[in-house]
C-alpha positions as CSV (number, residue, x, y, z in Angstrom):
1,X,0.0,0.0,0.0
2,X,2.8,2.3,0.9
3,X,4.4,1.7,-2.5
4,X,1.7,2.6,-4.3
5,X,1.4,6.1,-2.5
6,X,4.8,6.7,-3.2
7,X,4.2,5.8,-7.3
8,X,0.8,7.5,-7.0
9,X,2.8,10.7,-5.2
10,X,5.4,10.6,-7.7
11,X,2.8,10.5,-10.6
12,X,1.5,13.8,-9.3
13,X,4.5,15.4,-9.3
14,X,5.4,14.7,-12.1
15,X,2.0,16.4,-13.6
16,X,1.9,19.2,-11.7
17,X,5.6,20.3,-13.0
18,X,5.0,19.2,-16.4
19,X,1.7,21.6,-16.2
20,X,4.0,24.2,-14.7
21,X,6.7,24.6,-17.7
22,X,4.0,24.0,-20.2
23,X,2.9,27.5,-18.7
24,X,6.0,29.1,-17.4
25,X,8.7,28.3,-19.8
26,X,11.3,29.8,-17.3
27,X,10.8,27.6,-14.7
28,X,13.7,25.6,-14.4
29,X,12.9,23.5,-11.3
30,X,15.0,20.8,-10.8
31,X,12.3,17.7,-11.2
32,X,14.7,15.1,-9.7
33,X,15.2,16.8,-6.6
34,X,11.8,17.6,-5.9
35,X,10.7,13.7,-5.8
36,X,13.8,12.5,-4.3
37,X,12.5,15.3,-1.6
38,X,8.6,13.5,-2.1
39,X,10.3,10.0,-1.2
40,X,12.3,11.2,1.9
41,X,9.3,13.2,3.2
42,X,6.7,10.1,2.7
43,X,9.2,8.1,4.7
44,X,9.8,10.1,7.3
45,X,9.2,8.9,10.9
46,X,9.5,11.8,12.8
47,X,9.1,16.2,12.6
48,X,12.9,16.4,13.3
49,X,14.0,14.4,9.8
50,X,11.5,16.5,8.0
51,X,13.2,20.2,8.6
52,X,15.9,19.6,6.1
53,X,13.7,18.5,3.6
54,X,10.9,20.9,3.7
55,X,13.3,23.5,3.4
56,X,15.0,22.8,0.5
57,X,12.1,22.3,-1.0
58,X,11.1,25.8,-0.5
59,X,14.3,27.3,-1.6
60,X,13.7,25.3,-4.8
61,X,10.8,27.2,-5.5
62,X,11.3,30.4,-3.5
63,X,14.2,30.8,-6.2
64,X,12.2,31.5,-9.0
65,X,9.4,33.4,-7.5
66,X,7.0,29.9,-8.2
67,X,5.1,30.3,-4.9
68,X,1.3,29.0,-6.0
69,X,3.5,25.9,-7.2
70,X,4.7,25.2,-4.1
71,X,1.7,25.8,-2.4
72,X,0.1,23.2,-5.1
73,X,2.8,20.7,-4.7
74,X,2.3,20.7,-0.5
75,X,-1.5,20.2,-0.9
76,X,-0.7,17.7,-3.4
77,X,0.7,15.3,-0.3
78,X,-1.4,16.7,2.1
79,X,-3.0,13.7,2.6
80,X,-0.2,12.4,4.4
81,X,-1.3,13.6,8.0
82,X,1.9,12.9,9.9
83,X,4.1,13.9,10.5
84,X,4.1,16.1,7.9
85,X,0.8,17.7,8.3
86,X,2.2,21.1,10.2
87,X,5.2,21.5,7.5
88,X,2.3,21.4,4.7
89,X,0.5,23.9,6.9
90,X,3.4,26.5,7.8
91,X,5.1,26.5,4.1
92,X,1.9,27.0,2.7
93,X,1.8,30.4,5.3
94,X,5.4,31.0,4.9
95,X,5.0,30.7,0.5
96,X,1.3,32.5,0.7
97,X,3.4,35.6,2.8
98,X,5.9,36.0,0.6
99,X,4.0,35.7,-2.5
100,X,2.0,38.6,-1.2
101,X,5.2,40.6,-0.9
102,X,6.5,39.9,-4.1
103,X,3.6,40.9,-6.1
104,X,3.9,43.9,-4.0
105,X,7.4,44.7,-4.3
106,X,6.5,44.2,-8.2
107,X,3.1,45.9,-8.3
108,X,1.8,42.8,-9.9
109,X,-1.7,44.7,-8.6
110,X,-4.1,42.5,-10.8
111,X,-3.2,39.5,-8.9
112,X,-2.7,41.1,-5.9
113,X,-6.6,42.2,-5.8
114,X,-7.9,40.0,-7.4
115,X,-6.3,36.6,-5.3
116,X,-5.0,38.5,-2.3
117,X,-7.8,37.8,0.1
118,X,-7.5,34.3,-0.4
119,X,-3.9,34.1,-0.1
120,X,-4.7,36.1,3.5
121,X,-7.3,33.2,4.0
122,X,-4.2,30.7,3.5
123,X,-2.0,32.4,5.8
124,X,-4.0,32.7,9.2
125,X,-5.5,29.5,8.5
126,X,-2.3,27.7,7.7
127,X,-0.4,29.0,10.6
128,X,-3.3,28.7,13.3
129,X,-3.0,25.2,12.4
130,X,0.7,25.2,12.7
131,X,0.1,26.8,16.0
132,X,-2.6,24.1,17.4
133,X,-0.5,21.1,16.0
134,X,3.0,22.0,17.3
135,X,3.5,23.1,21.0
136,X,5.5,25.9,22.2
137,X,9.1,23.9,22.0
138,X,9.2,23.4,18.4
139,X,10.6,25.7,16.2
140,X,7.5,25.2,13.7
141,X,5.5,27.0,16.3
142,X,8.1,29.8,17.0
143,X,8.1,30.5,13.2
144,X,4.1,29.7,12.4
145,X,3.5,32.4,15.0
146,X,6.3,34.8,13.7
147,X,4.6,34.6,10.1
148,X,1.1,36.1,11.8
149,X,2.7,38.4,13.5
150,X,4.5,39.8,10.4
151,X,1.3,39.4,8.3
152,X,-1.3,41.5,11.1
153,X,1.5,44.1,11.6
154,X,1.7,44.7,7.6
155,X,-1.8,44.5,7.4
156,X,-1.9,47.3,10.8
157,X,-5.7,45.3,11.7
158,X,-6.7,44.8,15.3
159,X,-4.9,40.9,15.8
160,X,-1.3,42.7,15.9
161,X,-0.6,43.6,18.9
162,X,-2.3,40.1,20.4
163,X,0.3,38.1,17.8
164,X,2.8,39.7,19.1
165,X,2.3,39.2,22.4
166,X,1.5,35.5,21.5
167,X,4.6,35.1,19.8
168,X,6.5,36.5,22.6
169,X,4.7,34.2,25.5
170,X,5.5,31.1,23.5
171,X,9.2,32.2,23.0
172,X,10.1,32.7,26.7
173,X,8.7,28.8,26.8
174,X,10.5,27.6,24.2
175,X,13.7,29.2,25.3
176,X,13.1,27.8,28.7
177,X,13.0,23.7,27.2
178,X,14.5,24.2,23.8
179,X,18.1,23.4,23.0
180,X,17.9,24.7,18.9
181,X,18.1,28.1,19.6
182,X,18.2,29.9,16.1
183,X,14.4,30.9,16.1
184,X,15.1,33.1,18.9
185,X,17.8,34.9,16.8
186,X,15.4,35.0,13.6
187,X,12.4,35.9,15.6
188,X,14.8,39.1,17.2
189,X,15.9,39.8,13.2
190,X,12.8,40.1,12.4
191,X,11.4,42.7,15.6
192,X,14.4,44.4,15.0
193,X,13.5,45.1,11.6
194,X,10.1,45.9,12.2
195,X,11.5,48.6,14.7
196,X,10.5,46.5,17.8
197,X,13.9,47.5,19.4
198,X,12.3,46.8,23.1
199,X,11.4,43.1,22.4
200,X,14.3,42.1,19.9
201,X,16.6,43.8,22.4
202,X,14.9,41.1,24.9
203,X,15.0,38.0,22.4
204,X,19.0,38.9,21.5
205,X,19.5,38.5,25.3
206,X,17.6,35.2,25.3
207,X,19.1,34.1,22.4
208,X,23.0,35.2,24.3
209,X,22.4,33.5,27.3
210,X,20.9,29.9,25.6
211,X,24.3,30.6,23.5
212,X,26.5,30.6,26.5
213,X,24.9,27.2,28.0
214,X,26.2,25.9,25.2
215,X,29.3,27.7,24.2
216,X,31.6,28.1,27.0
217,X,34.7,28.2,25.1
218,X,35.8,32.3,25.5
219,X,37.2,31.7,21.7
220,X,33.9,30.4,20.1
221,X,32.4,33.3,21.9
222,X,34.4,35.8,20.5
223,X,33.8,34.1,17.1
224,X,30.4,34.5,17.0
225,X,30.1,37.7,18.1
226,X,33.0,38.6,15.1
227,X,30.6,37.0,13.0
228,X,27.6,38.9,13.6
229,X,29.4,42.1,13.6
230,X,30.0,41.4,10.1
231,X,26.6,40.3,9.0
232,X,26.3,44.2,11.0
233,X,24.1,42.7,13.5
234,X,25.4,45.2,16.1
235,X,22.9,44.5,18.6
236,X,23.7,40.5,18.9
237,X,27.1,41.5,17.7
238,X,27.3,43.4,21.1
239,X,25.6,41.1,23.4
240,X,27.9,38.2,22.5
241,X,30.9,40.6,23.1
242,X,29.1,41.4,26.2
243,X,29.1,37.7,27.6
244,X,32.9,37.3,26.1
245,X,34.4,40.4,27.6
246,X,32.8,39.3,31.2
247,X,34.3,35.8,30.8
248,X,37.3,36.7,30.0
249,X,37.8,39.2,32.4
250,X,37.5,37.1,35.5
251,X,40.6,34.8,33.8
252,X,42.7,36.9,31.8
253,X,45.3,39.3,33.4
254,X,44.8,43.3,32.7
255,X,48.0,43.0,30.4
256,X,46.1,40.6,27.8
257,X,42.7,41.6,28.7
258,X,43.3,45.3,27.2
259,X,44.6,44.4,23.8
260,X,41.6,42.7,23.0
261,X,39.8,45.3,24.3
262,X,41.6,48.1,22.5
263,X,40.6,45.5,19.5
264,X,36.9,45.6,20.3
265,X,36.8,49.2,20.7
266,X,38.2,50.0,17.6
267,X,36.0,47.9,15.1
268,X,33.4,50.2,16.7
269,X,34.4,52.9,16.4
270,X,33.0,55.5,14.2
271,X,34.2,55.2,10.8
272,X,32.4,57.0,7.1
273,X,32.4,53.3,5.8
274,X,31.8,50.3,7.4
275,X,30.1,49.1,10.7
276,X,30.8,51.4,13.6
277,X,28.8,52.0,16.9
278,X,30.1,54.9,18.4
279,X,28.3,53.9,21.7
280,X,29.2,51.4,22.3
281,X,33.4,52.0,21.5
282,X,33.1,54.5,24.2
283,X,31.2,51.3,26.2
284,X,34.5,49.7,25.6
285,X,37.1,52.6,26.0
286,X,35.8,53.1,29.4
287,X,36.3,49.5,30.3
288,X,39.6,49.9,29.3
289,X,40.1,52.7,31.4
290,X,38.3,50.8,34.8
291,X,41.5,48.3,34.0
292,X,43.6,51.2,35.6
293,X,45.6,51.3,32.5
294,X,45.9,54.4,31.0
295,X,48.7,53.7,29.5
296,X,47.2,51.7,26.8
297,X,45.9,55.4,25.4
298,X,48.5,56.1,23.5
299,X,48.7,59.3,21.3
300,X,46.9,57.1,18.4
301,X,44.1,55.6,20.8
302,X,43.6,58.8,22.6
303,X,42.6,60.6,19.5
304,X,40.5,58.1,18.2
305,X,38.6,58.2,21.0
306,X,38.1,61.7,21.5
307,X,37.1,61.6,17.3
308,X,34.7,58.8,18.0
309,X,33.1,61.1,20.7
310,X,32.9,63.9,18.3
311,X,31.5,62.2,15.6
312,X,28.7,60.7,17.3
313,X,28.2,64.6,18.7
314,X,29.2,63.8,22.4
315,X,30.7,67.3,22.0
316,X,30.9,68.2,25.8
317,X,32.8,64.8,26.2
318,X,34.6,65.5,22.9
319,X,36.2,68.2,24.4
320,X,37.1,66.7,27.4
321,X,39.1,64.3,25.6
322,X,40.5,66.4,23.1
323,X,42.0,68.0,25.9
324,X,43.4,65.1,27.5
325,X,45.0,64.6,24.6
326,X,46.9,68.0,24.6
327,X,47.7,67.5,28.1
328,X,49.2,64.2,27.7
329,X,51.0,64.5,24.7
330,X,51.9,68.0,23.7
331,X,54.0,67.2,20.6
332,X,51.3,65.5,19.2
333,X,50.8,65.9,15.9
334,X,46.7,66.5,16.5
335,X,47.4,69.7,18.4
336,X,45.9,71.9,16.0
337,X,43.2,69.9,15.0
338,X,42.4,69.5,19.1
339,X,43.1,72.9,19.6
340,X,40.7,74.3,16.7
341,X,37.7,71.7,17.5
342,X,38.1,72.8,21.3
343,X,37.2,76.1,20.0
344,X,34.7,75.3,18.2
345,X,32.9,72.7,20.3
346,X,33.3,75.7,23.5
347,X,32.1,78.7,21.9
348,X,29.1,77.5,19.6
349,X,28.1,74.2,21.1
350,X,28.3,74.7,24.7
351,X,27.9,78.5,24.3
352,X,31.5,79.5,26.4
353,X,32.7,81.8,23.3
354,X,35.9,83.0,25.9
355,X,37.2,79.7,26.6
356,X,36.5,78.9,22.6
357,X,38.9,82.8,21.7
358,X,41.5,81.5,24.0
359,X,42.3,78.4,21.7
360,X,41.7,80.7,18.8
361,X,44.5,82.8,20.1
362,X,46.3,79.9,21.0
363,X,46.4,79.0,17.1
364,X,46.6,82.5,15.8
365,X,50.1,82.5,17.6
366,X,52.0,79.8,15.7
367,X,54.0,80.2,13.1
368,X,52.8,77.4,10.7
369,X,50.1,77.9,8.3
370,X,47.8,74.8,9.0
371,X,44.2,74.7,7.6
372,X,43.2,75.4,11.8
373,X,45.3,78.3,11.9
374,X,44.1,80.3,9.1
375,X,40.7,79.3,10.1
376,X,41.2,80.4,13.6
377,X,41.6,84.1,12.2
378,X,38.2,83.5,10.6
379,X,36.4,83.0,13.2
380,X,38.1,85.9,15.7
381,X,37.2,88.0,13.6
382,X,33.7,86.7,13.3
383,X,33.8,86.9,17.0
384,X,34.9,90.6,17.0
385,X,32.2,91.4,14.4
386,X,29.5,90.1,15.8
387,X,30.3,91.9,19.3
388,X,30.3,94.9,17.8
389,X,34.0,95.3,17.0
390,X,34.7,95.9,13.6
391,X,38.4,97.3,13.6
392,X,39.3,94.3,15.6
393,X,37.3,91.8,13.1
394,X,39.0,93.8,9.8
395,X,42.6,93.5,11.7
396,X,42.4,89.1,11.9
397,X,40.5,88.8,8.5
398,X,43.5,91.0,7.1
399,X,45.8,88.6,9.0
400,X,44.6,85.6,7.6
401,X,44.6,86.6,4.1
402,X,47.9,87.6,4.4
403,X,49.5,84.2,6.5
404,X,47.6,82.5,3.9
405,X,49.1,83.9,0.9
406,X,46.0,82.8,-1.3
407,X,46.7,79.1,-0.7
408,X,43.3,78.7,1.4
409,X,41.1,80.4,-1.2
410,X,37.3,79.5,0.6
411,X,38.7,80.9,3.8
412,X,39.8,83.7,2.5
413,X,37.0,84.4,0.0
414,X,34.7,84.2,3.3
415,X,37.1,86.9,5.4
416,X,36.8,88.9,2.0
417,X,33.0,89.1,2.5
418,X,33.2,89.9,5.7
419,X,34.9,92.7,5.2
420,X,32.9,93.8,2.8
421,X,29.8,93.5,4.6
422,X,32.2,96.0,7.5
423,X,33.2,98.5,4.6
424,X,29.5,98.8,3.7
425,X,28.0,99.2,7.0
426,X,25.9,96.1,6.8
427,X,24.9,93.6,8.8
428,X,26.2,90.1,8.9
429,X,25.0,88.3,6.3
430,X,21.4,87.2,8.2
431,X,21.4,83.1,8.4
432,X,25.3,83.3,9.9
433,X,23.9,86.0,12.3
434,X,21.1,84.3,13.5
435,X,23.0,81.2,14.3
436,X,25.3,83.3,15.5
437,X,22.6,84.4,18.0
438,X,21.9,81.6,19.2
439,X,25.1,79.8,19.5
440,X,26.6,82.6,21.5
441,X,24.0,84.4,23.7
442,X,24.0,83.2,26.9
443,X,19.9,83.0,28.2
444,X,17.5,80.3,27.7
445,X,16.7,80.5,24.1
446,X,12.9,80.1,23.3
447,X,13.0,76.8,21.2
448,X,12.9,73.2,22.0
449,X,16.6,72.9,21.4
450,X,17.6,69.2,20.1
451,X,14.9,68.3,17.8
452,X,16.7,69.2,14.6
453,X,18.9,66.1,13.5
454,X,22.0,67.6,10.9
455,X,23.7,64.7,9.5
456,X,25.9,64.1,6.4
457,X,26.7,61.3,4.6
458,X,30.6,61.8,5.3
459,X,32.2,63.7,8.0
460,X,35.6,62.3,7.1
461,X,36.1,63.4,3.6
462,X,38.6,64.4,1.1
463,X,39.3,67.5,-1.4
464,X,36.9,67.4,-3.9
465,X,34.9,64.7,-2.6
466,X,31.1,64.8,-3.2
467,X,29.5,65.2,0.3
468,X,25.5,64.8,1.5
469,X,24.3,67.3,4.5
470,X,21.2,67.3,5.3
471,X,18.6,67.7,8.2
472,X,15.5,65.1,8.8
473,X,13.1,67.4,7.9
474,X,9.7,67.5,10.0
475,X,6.5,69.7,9.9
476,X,4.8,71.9,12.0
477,X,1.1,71.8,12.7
478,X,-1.7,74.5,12.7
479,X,-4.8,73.5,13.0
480,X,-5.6,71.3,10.2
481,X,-2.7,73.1,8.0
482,X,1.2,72.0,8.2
483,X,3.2,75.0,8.7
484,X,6.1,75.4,6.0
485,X,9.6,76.0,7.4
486,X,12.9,77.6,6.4
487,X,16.2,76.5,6.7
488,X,19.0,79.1,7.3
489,X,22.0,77.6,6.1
490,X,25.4,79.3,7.1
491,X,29.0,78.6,8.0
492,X,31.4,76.5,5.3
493,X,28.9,74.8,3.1
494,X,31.9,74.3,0.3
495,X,30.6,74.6,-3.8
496,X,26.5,74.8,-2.9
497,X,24.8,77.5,-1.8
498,X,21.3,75.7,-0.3
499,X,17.7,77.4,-0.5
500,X,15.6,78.3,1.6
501,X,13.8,75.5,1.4
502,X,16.1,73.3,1.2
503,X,16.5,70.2,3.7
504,X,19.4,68.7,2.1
505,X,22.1,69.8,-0.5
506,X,25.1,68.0,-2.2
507,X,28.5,70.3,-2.2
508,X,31.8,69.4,-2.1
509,X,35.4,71.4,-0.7
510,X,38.7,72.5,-2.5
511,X,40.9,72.9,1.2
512,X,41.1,70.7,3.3
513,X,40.7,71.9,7.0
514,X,37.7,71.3,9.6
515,X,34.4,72.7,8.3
516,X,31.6,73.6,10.6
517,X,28.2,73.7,8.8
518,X,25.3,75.4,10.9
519,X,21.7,75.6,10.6
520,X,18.7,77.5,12.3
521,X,15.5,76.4,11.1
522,X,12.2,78.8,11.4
523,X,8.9,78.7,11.0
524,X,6.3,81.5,10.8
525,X,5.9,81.3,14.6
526,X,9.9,81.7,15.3
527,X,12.8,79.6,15.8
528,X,12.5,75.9,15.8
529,X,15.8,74.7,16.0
530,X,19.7,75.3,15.5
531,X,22.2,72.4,14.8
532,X,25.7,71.9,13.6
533,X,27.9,69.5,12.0
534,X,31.9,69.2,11.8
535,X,33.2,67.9,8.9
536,X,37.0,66.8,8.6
537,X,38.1,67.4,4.9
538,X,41.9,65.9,4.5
């Protein structure tokens, strides 16, 4: 009898695929494998043979987009009841889902209305059956319930907020009993995509300490968490480091612990390209520093450190460090670059413009003619302008063109129209000013300060190179109307010269030197927002 299921399977098969590329000349399933994968499913004796199976199966179809076929092949031996039954059910959710993003994704719209309620109808039914069939500590249940809770969020209806709970209950259950532990990663992927950073943050801590049951080995640790900082899984990336780090720190002596810290710290930290979490480097820089050895901060480490800071706009601890780096190594060859971005950080980020003059003077001093010094003559003299000293402002913009004998041509073109603007008895031009303003006055301004995020898509660029800035741009609400705003752009924003309007702009710069780009934005009802960002051009 069991014979002639297996022919009478085989038969179908065979049908079905030869209907299939009658139809779709392109499909190029391999017929072979798909009954060799009908023989070992039929003969089957229990769930755990049948994972491999099922899933190549559905990568044999999921490759060419064929996802009704697959759905026809699994009813096609859905007669077999077990233990195949909740496979059948949950690829027929998992091919039904994904057929409903593709012909999104491809705006295949005639199918998608015209079949898409009954490819819903597959779905919940499929995976409810999943759900009743297979308890909590199989993996089929993890991922059945995963599916609905993807499909009701997409869909936004009433059931996904209860799926998602759901899913979560029956994960801290499984994770109690189960020992296969990947649908605890997946089912954290996929939260963590959906912007559940809450709950994935929750599963990736699960998933670490099932991992460390199992992996005790400080090596394999470090491995793993190497590998998912590559796929740029930071969060898992972390947690595993997390677990290594505390492991090896109750074993290894400070001398080896810190190298692999240093190691740690410096994947993460910020970089243009690449994964980087600037968070978490300074996580790790600070462990380095509980170690009682300082030492390890050598000239190199210091400044990355203090850059890492900066670049993730921890200015007020950016300028801490930068300082500690002029302290503890005063030859260094970062002392103009920490001398300059101490003066800018101090006079229009944390609003202390005296503390921010004195490095200015500082720099003014020297005899070199680095990008920092000439710019330091810039901005004293911006300083003297906008305090009402003009003689003073004319005497360092005079200063600087002349140190610079015309090698740094946008610094000098913008002390050119600054004088200008003082031998015609105007005003600063009005966007710098108003930035100005702000950045430098010392009451409460009367904005909600922080809500404007300046990015760009480089902060460590080089001459010439093509350069996005741009603010998240957000509304503001009236009644029923959404209030237009303005952006005042000012400060070195290099070949563009941005709108009014406009959020974003592309430019690029001919020096290098350390640009400081600054925005106010304004509405009809006043000042929204100011914001800055520091650009290294090399």
């Amino acid at each position: 009898m069991r014979k002639i299921k297996i022919i009478s399977l085989f038969l179908l098969s065979f049908m079905i695929l030869e209907l299939r590329c009658a139809d779709h000349v392109s499909f190029a399933l391999d017929n072979n494998a798909v009954l060799s994968l009908s023989k070992q499913i039929i003969e089957a004796k229990s769930r755990e043979e049948l994972y491999p199976y099922f899933q190549e199966l559905k990568e044999l179809y999921f490759k060419e987009n064929r996802y009704s076929e697959l759905v026809d092949f699994l009813r096609s031996i859905g007669s077999q009841k077990e233990p195949s039954a909740p496979f059948i059910d949950y690829y027929t959710a998992l091919a039904r889902y994904s057929q409903l993003k593709y012909l999104e994704s491809t705006q295949s719209w005639d199918e998608y209305f015209s079949k898409g309620n009954d490819y819903r109808d597959d779905i919940t039914a499929s995976a409810k059956n999943v759900i009743k069939a297979a308890p909590n500590t199989e993996p089929l249940n993890i991922y059945a319930r995963l599916i609905l809770w993807q499909f009701h969020n997409d869909q936004q209806d009433a059931f996904a907020e209860s799926s998602r709970a759901e899913l979560m209950n029956a994960l801290s259950e499984y994770s109690a009993k189960a020992l296969y532990i990947k649908p605890i990663k997946d089912a954290a992927d996929a939260l963590l995509s959906y912007g559940e950073k809450g709950e994935s943050s929750r599963l990736y801590k699960m998933y670490v300490s099932k991992l460390f049951v199992s992996t005790k080995d400080p090596d394999e640790l470090r491995q793993i968490a190497s590998d998912f900082y590559k796929e740029g899984n930071l969060e898992l990336s972390e947690s595993v480091y997390d677990t290594y780090i505390e492991q090896i720190a109750k074993t290894y002596p400070k001398e080896q612990l810190v190298p692999v810290l240093i190691n740690i710290a410096r994947d993460f930290a910020y970089k243009d390209e690449g994964i980087n979490d600037p968070s978490y480097a300074e996580k790790i820089f600070k462990k380095i520093g509980s170690q009682g050895m300082n030492d390890a901060f050598d000239e190199e480490l210091s400044y990355l450190r203090a850059l890492n800071a900066e670049k993730s706009k921890d200015f007020q601890a950016a300028k801490g460090l930068y300082l500690d780096l002029l302290e503890r190594f005063p030859q260094t060859k970062y002392t103009d670059e920490a001398h300059f971005k101490v003066a800018i950080i101090s006079s229009f980020i944390l609003k202390d413009p005296k503390t921010g003059k004195d490095y200015f003077l500082m720099l003014s001093a020297k005899e070199n003619s680095s990008p920092q010094v000439i710019a330091s003559f810039y901005y004293l003299g911006l300083l003297a302008q906008w305090e009402n000293d003009p003689e003073k402002a004319v005497e360092y913009y005079n200063e600087l063109i002349e140190k610079s004998g015309g090698e740094f041509p946008e610094t000098t073109a913008a002390a050119e129209e600054r004088i200008s603007e003082i031998t015609d008895s105007v005003p600063l031009e009005y966007n710098l000013k108003t930035f100005l303003d702000l950045s430098l006055r010392t009451e409460s301004p009367a904005f909600e300060s922080g809500r404007a995020e300046l990015t760009s898509s480089k902060r460590l660029v080089n001459k010439g190179e093509a350069v996005e800035i741009s603010c998240v741009p957000y509304g503001v609400q009236s009644g029923c109307m959404q209030v237009e705003v303005q952006y005042l752009w000012s400060g070195d924003t290099g070949t563009a010269k941005p709108a009014l309007e406009a959020a974003s702009f592309n430019t690029s710069y001919a020096q290098p030197g350390i640009k400081l780009v600054s925005l106010v934005i304004v509405s009809p009802g006043g000042i929204l927002d100011r914001s800055i960002e520091i650009i290294d051009v090399r």
